[in-house]
N, CA, C and O atoms as CSV, one atom per row, in Angstrom:
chain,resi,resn,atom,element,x,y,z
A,1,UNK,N,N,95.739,44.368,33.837
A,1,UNK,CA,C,96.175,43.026,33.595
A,1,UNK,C,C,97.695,43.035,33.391
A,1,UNK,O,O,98.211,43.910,32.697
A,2,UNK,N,N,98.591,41.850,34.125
A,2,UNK,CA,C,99.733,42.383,33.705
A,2,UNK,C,C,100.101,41.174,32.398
A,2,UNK,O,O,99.505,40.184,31.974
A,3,UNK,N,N,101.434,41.874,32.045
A,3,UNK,CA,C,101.819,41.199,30.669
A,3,UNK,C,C,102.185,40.180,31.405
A,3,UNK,O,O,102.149,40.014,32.624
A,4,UNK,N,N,102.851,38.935,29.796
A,4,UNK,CA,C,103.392,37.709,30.526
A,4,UNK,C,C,104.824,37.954,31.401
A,4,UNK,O,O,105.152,37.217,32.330
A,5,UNK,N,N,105.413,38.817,31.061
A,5,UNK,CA,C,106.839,38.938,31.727
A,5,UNK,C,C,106.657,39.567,33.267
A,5,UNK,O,O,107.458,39.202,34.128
A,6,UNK,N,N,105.833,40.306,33.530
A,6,UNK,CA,C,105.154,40.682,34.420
A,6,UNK,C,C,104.958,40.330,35.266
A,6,UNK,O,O,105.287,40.899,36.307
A,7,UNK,N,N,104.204,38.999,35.207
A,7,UNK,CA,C,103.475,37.513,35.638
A,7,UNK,C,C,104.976,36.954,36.379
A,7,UNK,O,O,105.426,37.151,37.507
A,8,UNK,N,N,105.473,36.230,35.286
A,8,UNK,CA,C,106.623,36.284,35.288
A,8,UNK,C,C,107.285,36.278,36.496
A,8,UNK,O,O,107.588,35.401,37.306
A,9,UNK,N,N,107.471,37.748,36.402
A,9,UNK,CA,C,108.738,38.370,37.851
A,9,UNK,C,C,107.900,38.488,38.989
A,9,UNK,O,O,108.510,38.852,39.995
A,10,UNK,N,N,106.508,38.261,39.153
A,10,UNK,CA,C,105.385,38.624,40.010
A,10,UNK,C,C,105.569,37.210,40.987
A,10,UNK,O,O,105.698,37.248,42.210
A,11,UNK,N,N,105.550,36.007,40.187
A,11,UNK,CA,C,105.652,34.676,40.421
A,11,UNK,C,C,106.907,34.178,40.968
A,11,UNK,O,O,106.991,33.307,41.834
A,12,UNK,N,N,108.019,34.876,40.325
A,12,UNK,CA,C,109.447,34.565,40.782
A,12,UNK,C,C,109.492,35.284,42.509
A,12,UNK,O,O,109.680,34.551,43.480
A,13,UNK,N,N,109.317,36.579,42.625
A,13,UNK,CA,C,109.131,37.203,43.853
A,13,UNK,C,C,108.508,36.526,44.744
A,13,UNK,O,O,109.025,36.286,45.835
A,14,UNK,N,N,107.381,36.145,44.431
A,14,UNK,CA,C,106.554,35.439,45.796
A,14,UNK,C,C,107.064,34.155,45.723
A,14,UNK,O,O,106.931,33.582,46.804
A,15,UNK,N,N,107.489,33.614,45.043
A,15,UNK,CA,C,108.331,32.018,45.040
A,15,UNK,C,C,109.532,32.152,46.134
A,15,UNK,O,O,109.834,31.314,46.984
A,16,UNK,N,N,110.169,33.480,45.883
A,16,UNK,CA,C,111.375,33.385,46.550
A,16,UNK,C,C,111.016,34.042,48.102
A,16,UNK,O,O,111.896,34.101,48.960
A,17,UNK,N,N,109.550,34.549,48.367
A,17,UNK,CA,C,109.573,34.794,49.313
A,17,UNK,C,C,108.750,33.840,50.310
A,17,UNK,O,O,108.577,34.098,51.501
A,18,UNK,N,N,108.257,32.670,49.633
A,18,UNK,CA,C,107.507,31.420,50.135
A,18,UNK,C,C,108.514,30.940,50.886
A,18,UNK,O,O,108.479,30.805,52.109
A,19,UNK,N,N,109.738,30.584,49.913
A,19,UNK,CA,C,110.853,30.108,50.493
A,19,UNK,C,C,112.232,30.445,51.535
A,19,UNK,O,O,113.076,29.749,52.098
A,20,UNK,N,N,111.876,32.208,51.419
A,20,UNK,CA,C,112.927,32.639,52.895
A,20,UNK,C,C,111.577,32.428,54.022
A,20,UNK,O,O,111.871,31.698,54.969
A,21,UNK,N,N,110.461,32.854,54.029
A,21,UNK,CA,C,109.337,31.883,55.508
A,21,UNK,C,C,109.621,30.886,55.518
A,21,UNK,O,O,110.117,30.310,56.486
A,22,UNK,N,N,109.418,30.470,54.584
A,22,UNK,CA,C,109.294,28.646,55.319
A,22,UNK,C,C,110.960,27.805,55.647
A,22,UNK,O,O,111.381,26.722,56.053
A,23,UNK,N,N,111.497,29.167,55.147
A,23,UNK,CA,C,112.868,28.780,56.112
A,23,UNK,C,C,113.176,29.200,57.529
A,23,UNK,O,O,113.893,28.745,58.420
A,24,UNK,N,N,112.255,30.388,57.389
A,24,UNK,CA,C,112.511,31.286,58.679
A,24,UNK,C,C,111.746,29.992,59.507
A,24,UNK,O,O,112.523,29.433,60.281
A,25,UNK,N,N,110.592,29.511,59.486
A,25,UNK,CA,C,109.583,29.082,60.435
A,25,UNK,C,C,110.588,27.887,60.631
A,25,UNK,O,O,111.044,27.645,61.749
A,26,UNK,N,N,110.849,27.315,59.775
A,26,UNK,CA,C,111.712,25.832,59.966
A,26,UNK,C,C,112.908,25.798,61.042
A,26,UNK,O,O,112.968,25.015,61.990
A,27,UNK,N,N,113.875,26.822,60.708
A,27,UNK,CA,C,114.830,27.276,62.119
A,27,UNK,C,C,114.169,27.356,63.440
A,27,UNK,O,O,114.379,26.778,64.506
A,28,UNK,N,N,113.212,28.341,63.017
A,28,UNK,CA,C,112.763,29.159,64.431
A,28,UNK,C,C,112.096,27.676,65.368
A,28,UNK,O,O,112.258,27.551,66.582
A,29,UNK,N,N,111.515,26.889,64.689
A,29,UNK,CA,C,110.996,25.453,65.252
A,29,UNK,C,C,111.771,24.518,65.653
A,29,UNK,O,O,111.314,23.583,66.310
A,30,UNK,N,N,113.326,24.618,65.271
A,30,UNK,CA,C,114.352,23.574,65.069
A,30,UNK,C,C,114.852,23.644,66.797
A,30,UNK,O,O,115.397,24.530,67.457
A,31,UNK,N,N,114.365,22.237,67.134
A,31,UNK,CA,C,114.952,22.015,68.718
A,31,UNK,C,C,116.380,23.092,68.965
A,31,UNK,O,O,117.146,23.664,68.188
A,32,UNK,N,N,116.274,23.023,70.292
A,32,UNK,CA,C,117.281,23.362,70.541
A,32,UNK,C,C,118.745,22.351,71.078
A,32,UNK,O,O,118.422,21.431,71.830
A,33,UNK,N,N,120.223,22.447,70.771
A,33,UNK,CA,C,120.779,21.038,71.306
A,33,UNK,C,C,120.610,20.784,72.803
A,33,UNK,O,O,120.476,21.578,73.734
A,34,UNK,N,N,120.663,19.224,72.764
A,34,UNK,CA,C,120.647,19.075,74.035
A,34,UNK,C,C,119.480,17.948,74.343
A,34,UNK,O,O,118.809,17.475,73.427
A,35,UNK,N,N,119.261,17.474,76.056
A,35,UNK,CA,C,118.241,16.489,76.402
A,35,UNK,C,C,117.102,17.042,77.448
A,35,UNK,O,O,117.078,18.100,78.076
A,36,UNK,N,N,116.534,16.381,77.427
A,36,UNK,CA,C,115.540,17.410,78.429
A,36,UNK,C,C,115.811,17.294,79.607
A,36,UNK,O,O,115.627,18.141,80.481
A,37,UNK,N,N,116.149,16.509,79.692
A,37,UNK,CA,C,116.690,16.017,81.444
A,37,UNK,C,C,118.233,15.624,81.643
A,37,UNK,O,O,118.985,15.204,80.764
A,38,UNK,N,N,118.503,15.828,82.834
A,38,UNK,CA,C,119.741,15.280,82.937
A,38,UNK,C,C,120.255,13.747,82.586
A,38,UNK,O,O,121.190,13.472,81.833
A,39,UNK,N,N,119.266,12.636,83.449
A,39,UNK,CA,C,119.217,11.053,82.901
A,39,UNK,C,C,118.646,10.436,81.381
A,39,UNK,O,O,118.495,9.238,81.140
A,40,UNK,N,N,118.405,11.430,80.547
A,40,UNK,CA,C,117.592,11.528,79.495
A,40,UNK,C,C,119.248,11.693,78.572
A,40,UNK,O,O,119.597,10.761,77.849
A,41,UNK,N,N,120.068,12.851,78.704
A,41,UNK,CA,C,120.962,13.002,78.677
A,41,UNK,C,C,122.241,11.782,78.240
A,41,UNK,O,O,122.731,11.367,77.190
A,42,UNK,N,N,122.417,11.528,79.658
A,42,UNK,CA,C,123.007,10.302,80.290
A,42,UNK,C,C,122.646,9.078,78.836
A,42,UNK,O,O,123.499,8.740,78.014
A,43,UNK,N,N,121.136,8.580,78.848
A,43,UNK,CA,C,121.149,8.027,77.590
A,43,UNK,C,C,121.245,7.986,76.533
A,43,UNK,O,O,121.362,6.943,75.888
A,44,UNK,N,N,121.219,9.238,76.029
A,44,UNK,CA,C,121.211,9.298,74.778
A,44,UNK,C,C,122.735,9.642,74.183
A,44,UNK,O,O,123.124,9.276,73.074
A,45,UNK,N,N,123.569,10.467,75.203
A,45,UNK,CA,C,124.768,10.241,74.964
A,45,UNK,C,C,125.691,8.359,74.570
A,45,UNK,O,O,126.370,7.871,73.667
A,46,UNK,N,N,125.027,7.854,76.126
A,46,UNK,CA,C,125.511,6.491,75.885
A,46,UNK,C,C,125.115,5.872,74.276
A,46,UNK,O,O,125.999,5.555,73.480
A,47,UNK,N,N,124.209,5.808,74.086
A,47,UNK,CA,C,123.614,5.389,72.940
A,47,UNK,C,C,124.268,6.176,71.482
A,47,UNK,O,O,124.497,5.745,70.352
A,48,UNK,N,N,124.416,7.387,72.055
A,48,UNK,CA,C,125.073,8.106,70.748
A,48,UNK,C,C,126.927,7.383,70.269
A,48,UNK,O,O,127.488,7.078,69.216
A,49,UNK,N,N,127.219,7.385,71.422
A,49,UNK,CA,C,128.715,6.794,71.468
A,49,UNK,C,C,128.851,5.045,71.425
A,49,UNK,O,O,129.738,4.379,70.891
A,50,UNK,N,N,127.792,4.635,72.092
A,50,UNK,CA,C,127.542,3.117,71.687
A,50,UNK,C,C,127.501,2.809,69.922
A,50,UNK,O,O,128.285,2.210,69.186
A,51,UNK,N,N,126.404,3.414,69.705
A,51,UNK,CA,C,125.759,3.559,68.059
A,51,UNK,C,C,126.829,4.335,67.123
A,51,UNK,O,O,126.463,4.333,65.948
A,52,UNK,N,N,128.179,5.062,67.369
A,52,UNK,CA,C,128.821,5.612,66.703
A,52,UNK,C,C,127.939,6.561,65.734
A,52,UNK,O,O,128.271,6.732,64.561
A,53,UNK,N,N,126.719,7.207,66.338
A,53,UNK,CA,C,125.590,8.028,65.446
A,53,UNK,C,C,126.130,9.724,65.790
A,53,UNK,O,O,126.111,10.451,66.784
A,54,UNK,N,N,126.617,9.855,64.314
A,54,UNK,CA,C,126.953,11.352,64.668
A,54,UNK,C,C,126.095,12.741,64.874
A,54,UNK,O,O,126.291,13.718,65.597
A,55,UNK,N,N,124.979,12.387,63.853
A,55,UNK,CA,C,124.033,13.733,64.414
A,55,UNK,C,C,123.256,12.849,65.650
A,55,UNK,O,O,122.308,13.616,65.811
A,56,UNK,N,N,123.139,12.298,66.141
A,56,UNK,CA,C,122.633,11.870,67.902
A,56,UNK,C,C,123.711,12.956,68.345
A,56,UNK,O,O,123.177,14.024,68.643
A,57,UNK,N,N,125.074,12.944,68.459
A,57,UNK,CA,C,126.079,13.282,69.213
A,57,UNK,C,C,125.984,14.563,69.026
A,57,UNK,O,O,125.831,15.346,69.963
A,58,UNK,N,N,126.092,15.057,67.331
A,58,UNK,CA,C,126.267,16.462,67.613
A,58,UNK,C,C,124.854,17.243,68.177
A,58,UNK,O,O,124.734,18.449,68.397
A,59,UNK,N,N,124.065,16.426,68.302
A,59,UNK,CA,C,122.595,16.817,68.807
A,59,UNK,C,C,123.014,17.279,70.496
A,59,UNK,O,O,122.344,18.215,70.933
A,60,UNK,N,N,123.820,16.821,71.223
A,60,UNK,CA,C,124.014,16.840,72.628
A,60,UNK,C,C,125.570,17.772,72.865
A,60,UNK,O,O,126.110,18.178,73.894
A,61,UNK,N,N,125.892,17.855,71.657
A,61,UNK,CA,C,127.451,18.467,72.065
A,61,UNK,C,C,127.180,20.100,72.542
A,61,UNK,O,O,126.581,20.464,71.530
A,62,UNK,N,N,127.221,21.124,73.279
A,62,UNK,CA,C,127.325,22.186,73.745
A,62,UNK,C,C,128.976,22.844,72.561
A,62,UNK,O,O,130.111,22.495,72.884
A,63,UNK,N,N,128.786,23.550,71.587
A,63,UNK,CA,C,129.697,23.558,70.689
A,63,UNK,C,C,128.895,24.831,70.166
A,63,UNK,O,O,127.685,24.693,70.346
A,64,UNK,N,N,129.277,26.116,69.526
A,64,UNK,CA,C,128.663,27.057,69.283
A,64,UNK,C,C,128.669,27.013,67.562
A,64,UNK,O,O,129.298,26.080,67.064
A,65,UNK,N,N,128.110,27.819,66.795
A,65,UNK,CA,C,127.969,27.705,65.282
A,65,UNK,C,C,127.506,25.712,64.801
A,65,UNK,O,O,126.896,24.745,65.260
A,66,UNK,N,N,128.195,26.063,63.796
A,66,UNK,CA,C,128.157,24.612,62.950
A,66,UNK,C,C,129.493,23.501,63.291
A,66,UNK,O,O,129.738,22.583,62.508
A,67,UNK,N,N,130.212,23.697,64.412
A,67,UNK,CA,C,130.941,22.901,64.678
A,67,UNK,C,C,130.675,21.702,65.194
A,67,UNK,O,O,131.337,20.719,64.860
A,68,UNK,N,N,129.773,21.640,65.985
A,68,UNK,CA,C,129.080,20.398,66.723
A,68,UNK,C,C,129.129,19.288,65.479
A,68,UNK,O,O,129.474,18.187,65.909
A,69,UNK,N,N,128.883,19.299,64.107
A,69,UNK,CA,C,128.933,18.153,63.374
A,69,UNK,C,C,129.809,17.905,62.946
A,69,UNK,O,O,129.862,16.835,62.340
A,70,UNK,N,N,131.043,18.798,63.028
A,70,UNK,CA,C,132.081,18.528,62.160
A,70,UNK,C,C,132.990,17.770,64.170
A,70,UNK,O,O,133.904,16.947,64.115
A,71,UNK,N,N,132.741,18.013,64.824
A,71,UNK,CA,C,134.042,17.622,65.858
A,71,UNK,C,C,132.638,16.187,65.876
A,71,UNK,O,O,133.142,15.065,65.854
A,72,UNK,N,N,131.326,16.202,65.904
A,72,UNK,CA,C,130.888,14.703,66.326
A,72,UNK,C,C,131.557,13.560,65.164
A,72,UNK,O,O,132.067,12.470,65.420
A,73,UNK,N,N,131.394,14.112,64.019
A,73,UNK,CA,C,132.318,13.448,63.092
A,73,UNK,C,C,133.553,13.112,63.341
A,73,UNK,O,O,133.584,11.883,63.282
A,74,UNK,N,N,134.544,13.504,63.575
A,74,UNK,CA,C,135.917,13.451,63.571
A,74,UNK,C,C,135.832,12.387,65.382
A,74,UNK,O,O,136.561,11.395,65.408
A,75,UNK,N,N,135.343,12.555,66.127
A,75,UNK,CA,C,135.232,11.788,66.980
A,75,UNK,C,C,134.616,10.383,66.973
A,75,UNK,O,O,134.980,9.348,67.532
A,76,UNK,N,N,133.653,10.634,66.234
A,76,UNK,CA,C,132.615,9.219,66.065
A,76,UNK,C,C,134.065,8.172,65.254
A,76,UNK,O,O,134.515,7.101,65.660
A,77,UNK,N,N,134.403,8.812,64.286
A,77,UNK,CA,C,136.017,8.175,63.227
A,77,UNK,C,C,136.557,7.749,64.060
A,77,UNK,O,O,136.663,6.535,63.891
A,78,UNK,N,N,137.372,8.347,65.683
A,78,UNK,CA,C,138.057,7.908,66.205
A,78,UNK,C,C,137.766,6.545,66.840
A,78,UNK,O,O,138.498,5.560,66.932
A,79,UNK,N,N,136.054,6.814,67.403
A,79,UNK,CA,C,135.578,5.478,67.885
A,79,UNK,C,C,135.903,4.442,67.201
A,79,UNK,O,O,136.797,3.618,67.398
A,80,UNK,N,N,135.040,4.536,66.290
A,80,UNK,CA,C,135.524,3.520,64.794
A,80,UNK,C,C,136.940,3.203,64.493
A,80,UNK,O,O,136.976,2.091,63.966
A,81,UNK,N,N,138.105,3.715,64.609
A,81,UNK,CA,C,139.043,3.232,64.505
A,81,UNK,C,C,139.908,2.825,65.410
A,81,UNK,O,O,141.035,2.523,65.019
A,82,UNK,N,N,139.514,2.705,67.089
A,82,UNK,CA,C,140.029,2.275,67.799
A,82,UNK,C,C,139.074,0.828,68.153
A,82,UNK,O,O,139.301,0.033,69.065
A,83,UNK,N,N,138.290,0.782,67.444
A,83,UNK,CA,C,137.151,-0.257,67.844
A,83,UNK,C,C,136.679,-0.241,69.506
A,83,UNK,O,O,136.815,-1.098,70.379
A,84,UNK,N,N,136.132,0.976,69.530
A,84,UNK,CA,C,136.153,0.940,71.046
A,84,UNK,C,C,134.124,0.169,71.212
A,84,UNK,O,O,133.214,0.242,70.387
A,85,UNK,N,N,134.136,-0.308,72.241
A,85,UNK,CA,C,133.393,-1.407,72.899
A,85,UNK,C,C,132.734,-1.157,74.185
A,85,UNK,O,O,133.329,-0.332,74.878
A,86,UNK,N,N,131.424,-1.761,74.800
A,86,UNK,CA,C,130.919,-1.803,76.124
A,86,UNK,C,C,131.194,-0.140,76.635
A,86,UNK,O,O,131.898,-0.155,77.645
A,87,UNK,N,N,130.828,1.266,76.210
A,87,UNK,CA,C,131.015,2.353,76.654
A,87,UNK,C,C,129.433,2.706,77.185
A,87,UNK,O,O,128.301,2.461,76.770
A,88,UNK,N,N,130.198,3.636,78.689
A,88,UNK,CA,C,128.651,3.908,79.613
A,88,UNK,C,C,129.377,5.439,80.054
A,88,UNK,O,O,130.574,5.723,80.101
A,89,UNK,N,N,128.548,6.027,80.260
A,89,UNK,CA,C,128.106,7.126,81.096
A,89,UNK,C,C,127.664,7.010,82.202
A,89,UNK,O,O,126.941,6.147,82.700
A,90,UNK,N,N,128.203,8.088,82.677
A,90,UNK,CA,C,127.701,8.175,84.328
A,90,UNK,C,C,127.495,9.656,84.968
A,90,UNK,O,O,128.484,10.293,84.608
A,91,UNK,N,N,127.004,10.145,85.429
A,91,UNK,CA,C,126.591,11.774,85.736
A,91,UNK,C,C,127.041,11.456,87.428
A,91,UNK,O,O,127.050,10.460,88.151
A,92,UNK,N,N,127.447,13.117,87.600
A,92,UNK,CA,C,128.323,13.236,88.984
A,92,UNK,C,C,128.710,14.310,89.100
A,92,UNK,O,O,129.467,14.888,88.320
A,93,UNK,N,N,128.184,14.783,90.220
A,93,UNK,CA,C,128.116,14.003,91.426
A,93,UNK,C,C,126.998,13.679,91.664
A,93,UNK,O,O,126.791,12.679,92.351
A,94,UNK,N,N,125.780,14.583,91.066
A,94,UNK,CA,C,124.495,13.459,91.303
A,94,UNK,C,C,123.506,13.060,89.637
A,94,UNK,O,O,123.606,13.823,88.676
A,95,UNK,N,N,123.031,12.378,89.609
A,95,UNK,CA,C,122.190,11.964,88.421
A,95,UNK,C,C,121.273,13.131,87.994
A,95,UNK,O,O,121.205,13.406,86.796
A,96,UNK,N,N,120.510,13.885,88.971
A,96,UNK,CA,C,119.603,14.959,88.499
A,96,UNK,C,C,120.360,16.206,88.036
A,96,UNK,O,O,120.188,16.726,86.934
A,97,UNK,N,N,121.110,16.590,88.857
A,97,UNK,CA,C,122.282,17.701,88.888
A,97,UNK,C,C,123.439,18.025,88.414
A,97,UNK,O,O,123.886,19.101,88.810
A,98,UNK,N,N,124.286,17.207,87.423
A,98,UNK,CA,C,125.709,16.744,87.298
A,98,UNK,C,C,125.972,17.825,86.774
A,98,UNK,O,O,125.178,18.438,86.060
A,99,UNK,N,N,127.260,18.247,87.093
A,99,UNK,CA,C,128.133,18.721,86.610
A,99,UNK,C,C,129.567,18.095,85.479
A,99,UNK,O,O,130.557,18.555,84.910
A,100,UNK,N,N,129.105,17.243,85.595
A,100,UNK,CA,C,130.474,16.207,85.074
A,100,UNK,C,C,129.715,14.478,84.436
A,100,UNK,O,O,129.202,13.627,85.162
A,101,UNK,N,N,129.889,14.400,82.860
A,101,UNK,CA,C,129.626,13.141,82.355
A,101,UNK,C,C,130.707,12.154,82.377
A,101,UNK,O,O,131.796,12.508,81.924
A,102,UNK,N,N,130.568,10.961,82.840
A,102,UNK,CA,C,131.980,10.362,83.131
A,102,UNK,C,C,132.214,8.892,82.503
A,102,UNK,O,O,131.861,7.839,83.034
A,103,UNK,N,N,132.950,9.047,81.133
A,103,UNK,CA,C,132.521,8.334,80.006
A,103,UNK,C,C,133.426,6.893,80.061
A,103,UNK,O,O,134.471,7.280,79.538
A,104,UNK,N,N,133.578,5.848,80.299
A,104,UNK,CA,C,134.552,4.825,80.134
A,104,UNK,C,C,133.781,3.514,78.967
A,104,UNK,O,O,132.595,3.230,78.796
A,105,UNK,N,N,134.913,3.002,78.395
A,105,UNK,CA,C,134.784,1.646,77.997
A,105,UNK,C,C,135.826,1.244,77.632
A,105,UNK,O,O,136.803,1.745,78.189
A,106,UNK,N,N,136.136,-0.063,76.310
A,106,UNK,CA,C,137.178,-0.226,76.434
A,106,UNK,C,C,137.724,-0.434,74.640
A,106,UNK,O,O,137.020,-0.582,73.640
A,107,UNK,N,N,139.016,-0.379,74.752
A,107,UNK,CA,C,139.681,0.157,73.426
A,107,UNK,C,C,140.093,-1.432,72.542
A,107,UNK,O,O,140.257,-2.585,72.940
A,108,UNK,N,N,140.123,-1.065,71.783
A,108,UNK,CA,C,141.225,-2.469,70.867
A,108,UNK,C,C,142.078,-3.082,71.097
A,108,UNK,O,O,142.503,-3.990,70.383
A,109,UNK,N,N,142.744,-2.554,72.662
A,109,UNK,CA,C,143.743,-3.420,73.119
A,109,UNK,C,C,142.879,-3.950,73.926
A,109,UNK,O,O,143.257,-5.100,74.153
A,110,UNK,N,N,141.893,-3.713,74.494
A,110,UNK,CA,C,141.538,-4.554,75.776
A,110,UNK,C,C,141.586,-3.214,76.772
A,110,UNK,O,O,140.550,-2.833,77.317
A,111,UNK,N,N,142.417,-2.762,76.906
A,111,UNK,CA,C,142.324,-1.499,78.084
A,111,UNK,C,C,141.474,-0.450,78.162
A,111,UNK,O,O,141.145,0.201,77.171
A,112,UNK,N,N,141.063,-0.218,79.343
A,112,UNK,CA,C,139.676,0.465,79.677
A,112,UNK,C,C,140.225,2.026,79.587
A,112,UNK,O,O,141.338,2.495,79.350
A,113,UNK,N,N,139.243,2.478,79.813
A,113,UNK,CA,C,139.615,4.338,79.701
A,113,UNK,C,C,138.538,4.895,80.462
A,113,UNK,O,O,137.561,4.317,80.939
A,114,UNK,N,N,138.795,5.855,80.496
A,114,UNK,CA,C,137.532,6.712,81.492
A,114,UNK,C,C,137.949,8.345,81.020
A,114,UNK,O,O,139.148,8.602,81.124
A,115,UNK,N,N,137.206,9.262,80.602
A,115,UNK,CA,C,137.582,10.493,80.609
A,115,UNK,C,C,136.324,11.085,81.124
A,115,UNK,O,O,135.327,10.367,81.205
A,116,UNK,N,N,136.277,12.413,81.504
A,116,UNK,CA,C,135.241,13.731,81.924
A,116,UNK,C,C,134.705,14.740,80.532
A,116,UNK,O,O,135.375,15.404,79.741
A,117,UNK,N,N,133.552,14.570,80.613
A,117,UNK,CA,C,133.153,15.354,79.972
A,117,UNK,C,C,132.490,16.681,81.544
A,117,UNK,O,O,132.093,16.457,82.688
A,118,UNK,N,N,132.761,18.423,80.455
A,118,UNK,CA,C,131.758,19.152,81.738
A,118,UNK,C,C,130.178,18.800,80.839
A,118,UNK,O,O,129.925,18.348,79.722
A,119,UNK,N,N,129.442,19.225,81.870
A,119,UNK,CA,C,127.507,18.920,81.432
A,119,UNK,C,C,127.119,20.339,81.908
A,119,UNK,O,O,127.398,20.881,82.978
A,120,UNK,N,N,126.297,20.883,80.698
A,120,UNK,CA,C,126.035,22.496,81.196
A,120,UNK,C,C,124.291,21.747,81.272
A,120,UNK,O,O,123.756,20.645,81.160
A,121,UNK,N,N,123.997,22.889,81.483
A,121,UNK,CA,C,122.269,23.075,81.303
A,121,UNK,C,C,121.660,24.712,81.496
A,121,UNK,O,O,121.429,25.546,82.372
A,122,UNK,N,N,121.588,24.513,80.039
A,122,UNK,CA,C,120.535,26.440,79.693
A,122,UNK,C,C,119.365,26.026,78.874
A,122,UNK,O,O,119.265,25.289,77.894
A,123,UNK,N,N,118.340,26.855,79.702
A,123,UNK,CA,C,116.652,26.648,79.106
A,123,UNK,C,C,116.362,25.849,79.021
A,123,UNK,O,O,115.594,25.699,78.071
A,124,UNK,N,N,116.710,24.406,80.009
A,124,UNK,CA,C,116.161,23.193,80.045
A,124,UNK,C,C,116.562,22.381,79.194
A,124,UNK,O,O,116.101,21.239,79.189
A,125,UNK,N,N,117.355,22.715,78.431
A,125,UNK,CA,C,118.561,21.658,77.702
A,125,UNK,C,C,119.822,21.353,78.173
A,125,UNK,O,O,120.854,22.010,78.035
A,126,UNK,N,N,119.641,20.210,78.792
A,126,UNK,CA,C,121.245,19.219,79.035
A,126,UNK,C,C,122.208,18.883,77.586
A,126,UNK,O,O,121.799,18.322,76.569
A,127,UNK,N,N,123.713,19.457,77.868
A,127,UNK,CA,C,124.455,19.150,77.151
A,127,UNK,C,C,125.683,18.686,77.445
A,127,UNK,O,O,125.952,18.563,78.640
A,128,UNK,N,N,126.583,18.366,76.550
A,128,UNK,CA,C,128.137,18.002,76.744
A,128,UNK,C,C,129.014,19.167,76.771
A,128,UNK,O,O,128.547,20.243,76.397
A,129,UNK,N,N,130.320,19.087,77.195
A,129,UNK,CA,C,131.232,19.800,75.830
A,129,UNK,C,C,132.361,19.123,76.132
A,129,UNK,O,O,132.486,18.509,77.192
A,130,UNK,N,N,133.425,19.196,75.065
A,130,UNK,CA,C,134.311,18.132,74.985
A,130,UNK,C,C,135.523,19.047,75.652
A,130,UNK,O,O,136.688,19.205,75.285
A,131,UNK,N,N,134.695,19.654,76.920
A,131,UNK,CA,C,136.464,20.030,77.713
A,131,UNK,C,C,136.221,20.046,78.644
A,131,UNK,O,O,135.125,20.453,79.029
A,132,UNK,N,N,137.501,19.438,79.715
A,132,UNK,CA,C,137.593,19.100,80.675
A,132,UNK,C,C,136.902,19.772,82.003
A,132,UNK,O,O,137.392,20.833,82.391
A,133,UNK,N,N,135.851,19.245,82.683
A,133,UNK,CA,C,134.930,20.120,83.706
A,133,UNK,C,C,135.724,20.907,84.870
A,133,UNK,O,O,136.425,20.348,85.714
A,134,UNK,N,N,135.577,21.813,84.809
A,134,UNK,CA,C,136.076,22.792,86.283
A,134,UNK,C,C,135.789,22.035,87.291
A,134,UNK,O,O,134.683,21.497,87.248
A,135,UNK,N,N,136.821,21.712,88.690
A,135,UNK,CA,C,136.725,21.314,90.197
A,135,UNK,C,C,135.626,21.940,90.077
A,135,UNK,O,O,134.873,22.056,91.044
């Protein structure tokens, strides 16, 4: 029989080891970033940048470690402070295939913009990244 202190450290151990599994299982389950499809993509980006929703965004950003939330943040701010408006996506050169997300709307002055995002795709996840796509 063990004593109470025993008990104790017996209880603390398996407590703390309930909790590195059910962390392990929780990662190991945790999507991977990205959309399942390329036009799937396409929307949810629009919608992420429409909605100024930062984990939508950092959900799709191609960004390695824990950066993806800290640059969807600092970007989503910029939206917000330029009051930018009516923004769409467009995939290209083709909708199934793109290599290139091609983002426009328009700013607080009234003037439109358009920039390139490149669009990767590994293991069936479509993503962004916020630098300029290779010819």
């Amino acid at each position: 029989m063990l004593s109470r202190r025993n008990a104790t450290v017996v209880a603390a151990v398996a407590a703390a080891v309930a909790w590195i599994v059910t962390i392990t299982v929780l990662v190991a389950h945790e999507d991977a970033p990205g959309a399942p499809s390329a036009p799937e993509l396409r929307e949810q980006l629009t919608a992420a940048l429409s909605g100024r929703d930062t984990d939508a965004l950092a959900g799709l950003l191609d960004v390695p470690g824990s950066g993806a939330a800290d640059l969807a943040g600092d970007y989503v701010r910029v939206l917000g402070d330029d009051q930018v408006r009516d923004v769409t996506v467009r995939l290209v050169p083709d909708e199934h295939a793109p290599t290139t997300a091609v983002v426009s709307g328009v700013g607080r002055s009234g003037a439109r913009f358009t920039y390139p995002l490149a669009v990767t795709s590994a293991k069936g996840r479509w993503t962004v990244s916020f630098i300029p796509p290779l010819p």
